[in-house]
C-alpha positions, 0 to 999 in steps of 0.5 A, spaced: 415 888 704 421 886 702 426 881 704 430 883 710 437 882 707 441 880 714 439 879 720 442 881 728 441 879 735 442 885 741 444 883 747 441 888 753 441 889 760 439 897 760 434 902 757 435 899 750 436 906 747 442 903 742 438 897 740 432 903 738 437 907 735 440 900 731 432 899 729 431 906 727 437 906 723 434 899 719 427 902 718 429 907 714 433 903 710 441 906 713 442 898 714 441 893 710 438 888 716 433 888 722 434 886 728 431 879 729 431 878 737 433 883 743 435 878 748 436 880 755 439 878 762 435 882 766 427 885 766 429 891 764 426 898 760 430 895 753 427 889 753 420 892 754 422 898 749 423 891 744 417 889 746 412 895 744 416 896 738 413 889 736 420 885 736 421 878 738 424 879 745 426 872 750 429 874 757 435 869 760 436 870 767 443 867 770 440 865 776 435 860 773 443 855 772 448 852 776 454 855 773 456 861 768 458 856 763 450 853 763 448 859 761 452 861 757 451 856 753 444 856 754 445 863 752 449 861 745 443 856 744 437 861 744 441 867 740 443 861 735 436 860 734 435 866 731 440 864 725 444 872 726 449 874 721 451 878 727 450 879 734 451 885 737 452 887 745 449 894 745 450 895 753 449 887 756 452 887 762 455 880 763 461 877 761 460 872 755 463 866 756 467 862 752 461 857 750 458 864 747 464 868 744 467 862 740 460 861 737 460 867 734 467 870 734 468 874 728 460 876 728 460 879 735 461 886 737 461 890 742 459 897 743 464 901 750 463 908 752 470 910 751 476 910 747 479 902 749 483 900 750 483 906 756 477 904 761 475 898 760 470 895 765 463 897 767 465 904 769 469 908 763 465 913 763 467 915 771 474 913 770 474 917 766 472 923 769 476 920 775 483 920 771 482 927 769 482 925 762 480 931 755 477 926 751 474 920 751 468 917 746 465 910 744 469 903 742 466 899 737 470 892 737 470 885 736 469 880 742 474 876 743 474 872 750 478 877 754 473 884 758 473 890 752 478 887 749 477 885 742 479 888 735 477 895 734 472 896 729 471 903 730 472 909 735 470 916 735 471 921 741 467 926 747 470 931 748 469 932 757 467 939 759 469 943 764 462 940 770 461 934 766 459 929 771 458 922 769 451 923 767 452 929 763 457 925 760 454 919 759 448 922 755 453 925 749 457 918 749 450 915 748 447 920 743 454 919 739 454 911 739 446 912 737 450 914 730 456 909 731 453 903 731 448 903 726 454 906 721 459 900 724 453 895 723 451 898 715 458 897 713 459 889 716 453 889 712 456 892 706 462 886 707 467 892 708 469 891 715 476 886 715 478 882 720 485 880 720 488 878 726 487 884 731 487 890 726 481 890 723 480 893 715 475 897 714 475 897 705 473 904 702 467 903 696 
């Protein structure tokens, strides 16, 4: 077995099924890197999912500190540990505090289910359909210390339909970040995404 050229951490809170796609994309030799640990905030199908595939899993609980800011950086102590090259939230639900998001700036990402900077918080995809709006899609960015805020790494649309409801939406979203994170995380690990204050450069090869 080869030596594994870069290393992630994900961040979950859901199904997982973006850190399986992410692991998947890895096995086959599509990004050179493994996922080291999935860590999660909460008991869920994710870390579970992480478990059986023989990942390393820890499970951190907010509810175990006296503050956000305890956690976090508990948090930041317990990814740190694992050594990243780069730390991907692939549907963690909290905001990561300053503690976090200042130890790995540059080395974090994100991935949002829709076109930032419309639709920011835990409900894209049903404002989205709420607004009315043709298209929308998945933001990969970098996290910075303000909610979906960060440089845009990359973004690709979804088409709504006429009788889209927030599942059936949802559901296409997620089969495109199943592509659009693994290709994100393959071309940081080529050293071809440039950050440069809020534009990011992604360099031809």
């Amino acid at each position: 077995m080869g030596v594994v050229a870069g290393r992630m951490v994900v961040l979950v809170s859901g199904s997982g099924s973006n850190m399986e796609a992410l692991a998947d994309a890895c096995g086959r030799g599509e990004v050179d890197a493994g996922v080291v640990a999935v860590v999660a905030d909460r008991d869920c199908v994710g870390l579970k999912a992480a478990d059986s595939r023989g990942l390393q899993i820890a499970l951190l609980e907010p509810a175990g500190f006296d503050s956000r800011e305890q956690w976090s950086e508990a948090l930041r102590d317990l990814v740190a540990g694992y050594e990243p090259d780069l730390v991907v939230s692939a549907g963690f639900m909290r905001i990561l505090a300053p503690p976090f998001v200042d130890a790995f700036y540059g080395r974090l990402i994100n991935l949002h289910p829709s076109l930032l900077p419309a639709f920011a918080g835990a409900h894209a995809v049903r404002e989205a359909l709420e607004y009315g709006v043709k298209v929308t899609g998945s933001t990969v960015h970098f996290v910075d210390r303000q909610v979906d805020h960060g440089p845009i790494i990359m973004q690709k649309p979804v088409p709504v339909r006429a009788g889209d409801d927030e599942e059936t939406l949802h559901q296409r979203i997620k089969a495109l970040e199943h592509r659009l994170l693994p290709e994100v995380c393959r071309l940081w690990f080529q050293g071809r995404i440039h950050l440069q204050g809020r534009r990011v450069e992604i360099q031809e090869r």
